[in-house]
FILO-304613 format. One record per residue (C-alpha): residue number from 0; residue in one letter; chain; x, y, z. Coordinates in Angstrom, 2 decimals, always signed. Example, Ala and Ser with C-alpha at 12.3 -4.5 7.8 and 13.67 -1.06 7.14 Angstrom:
<0; a; A; <+12.30; -4.50; +7.80>>
<1; s; A; <+13.67; -1.06; +7.14>>
# end
This chain:
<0; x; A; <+0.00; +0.00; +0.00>>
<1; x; A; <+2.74; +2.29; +1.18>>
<2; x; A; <+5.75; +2.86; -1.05>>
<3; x; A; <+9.45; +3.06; +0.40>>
<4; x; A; <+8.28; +1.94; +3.93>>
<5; x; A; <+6.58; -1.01; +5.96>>
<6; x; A; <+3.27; -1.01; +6.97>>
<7; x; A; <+1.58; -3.17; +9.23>>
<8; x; A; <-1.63; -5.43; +8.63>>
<9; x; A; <-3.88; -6.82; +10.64>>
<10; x; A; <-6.31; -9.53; +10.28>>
<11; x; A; <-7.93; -8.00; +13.13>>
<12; x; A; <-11.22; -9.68; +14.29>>
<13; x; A; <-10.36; -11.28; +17.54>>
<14; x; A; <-6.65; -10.15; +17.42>>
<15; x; A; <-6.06; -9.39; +21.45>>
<16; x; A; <-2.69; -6.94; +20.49>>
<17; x; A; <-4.45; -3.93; +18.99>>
<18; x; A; <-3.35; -1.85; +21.38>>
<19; x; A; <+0.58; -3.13; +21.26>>
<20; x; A; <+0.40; -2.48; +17.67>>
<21; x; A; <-0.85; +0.93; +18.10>>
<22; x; A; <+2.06; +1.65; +20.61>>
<23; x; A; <+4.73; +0.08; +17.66>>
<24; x; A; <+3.72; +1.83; +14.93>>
<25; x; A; <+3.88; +5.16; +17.10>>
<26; x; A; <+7.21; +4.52; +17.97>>
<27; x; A; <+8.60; +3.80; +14.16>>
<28; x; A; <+5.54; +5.84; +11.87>>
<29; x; A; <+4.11; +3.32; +10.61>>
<30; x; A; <+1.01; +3.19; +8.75>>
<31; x; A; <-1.50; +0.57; +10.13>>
<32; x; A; <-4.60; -1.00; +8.19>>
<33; x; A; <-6.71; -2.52; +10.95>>
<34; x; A; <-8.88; -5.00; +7.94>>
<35; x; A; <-12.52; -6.35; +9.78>>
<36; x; A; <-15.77; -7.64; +9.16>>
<37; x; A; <-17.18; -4.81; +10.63>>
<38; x; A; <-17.54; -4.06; +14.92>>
<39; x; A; <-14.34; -2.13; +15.63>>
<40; x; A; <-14.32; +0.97; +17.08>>
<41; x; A; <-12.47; +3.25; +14.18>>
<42; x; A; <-9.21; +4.69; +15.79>>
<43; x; A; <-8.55; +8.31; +16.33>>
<44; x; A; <-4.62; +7.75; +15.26>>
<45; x; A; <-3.94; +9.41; +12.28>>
<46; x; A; <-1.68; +6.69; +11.12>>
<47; x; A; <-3.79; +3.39; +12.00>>
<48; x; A; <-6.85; +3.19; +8.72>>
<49; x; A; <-9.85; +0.65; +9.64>>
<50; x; A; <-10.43; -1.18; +6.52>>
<51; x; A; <-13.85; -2.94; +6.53>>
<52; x; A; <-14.31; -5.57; +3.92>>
<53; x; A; <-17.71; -8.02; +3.37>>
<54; x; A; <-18.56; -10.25; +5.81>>
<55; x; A; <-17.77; -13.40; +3.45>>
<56; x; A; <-15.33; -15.98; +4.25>>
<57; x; A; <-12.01; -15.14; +3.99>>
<58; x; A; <-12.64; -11.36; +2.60>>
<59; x; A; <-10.31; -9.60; +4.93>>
<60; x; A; <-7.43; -12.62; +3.99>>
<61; x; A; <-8.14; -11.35; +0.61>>
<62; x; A; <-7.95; -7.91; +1.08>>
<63; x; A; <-4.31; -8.14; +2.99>>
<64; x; A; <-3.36; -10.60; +0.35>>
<65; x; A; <-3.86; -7.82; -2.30>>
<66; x; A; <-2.61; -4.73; -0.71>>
<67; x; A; <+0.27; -5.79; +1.33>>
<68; x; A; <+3.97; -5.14; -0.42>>
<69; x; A; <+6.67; -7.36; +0.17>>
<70; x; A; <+8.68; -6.82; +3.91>>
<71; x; A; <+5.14; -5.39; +5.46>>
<72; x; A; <+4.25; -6.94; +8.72>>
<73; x; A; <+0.47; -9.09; +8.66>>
<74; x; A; <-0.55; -9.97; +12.42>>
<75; x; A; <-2.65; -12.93; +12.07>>
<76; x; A; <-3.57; -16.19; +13.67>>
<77; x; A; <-4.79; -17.65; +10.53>>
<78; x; A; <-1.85; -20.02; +9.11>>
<79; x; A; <-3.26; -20.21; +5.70>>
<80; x; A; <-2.95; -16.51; +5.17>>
<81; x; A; <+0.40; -16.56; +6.73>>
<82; x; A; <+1.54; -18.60; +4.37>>
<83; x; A; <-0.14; -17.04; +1.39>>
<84; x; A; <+1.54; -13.59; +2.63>>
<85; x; A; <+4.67; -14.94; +3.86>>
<86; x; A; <+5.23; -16.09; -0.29>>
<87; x; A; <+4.56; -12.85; -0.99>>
<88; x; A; <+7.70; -11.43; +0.73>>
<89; x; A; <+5.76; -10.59; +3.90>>
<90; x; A; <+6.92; -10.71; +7.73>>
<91; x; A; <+3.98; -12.36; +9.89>>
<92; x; A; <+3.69; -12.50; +13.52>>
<93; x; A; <+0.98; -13.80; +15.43>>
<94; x; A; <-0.57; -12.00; +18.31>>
<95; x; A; <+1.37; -14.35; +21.18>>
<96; x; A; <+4.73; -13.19; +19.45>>
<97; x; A; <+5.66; -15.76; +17.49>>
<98; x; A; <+7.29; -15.07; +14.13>>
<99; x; A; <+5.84; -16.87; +10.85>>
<100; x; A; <+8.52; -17.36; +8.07>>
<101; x; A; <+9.32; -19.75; +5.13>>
<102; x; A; <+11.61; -22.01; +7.29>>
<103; x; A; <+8.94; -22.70; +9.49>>
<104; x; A; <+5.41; -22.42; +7.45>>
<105; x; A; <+5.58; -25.97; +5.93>>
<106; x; A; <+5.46; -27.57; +9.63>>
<107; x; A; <+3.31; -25.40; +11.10>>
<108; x; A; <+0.79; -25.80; +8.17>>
<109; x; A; <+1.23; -29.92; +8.48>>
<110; x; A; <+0.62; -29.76; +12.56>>
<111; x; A; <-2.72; -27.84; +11.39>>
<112; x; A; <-3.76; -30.11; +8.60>>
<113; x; A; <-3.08; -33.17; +11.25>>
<114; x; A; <-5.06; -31.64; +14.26>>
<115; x; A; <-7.88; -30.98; +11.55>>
<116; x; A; <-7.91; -34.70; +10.85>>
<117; x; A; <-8.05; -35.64; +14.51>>
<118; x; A; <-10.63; -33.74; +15.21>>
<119; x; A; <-12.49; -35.10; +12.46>>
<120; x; A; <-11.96; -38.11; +13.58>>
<121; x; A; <-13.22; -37.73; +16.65>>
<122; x; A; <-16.33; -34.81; +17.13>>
<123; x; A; <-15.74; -35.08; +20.82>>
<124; x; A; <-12.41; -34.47; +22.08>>
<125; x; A; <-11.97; -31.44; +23.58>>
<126; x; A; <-9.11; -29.47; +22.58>>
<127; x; A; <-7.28; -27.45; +25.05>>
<128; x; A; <-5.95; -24.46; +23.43>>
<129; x; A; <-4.18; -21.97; +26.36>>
<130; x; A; <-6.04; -18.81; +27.47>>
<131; x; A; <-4.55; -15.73; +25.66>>
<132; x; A; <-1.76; -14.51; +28.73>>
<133; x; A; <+0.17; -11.54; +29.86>>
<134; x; A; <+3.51; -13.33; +29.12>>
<135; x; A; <+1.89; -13.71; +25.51>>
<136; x; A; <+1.05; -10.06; +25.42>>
<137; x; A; <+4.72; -9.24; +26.24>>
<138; x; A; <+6.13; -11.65; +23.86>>
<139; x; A; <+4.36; -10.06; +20.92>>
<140; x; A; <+5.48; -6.93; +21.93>>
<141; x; A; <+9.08; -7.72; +21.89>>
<142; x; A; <+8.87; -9.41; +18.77>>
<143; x; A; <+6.80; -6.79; +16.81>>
<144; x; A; <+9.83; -4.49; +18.14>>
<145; x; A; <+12.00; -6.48; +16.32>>
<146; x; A; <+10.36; -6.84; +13.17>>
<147; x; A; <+9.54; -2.92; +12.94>>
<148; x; A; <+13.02; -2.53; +13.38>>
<149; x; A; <+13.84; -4.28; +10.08>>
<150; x; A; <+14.20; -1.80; +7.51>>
<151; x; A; <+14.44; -3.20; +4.23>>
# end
């Protein structure tokens, strides 16, 4: 979207960071495009732009998909757009700090395809997922740090 800098997109219904983004991309000018279904409070920052997109599957994936320029940043918890971006030249982190990139996509994409099959297999297992925590919170902070700090 931007030209001769990084900008930061995120998939951002349900994403817990919002407000550790907006502190980032303070700190290093960066231009933000918060991309939703729709329910998000517009921000007031001048450099953060709420992009709402059609409530059909996958339309905000799209939209970053399409707009993003190779080195931006994508916050996401959604593996298949992290791949999708990360072939795109794309830096993705996801909102409990870990780092998405082409040495570790493959795996991460077969654990998902495996638990999908498991719990196919089997409608009632529980899974467990962990609770969203503060160490997470701090973790993602660190690490969008870092990223932001990669100037390309």
């Amino acid at each position: 979207m931007t030209t001769n800098s990084i900008s930061i997109f995120v998939d951002a219904d349900a994403c817990p960071v919002k407000s550790e983004i907006e502190r980032v991309a303070n700190r290093h000018k960066m231009q933000t495009y918060i991309v939703s279904n729709g329910g998000i409070r517009p921000s007031q920052n001048p450099l953060f732009k709420l992009v709402v997109v059609s409530k059909e599957s996958d339309a905000a994936d799209i939209w970053i998909s399409e707009n993003l320029s190779a080195n931006d940043i994508v916050v996401t918890s959604d593996i298949v757009l992290a791949a999708n971006v990360i072939e795109k030249g794309a830096k993705v982190i996801k909102p409990n700090g870990e780092i998405l990139n082409s040495k570790n996509i493959g795996e991460i994409l077969a654990m998902r395809d495996l638990m999908y099959d498991i719990r196919a297999a089997d409608p009632f297992r529980q899974s467990g997922g962990s609770a969203f925590s503060k160490n997470d919170r701090s973790k993602f902070l660190d690490s969008l740090e870092r990223l932001a700090r990669i100037r390309v």
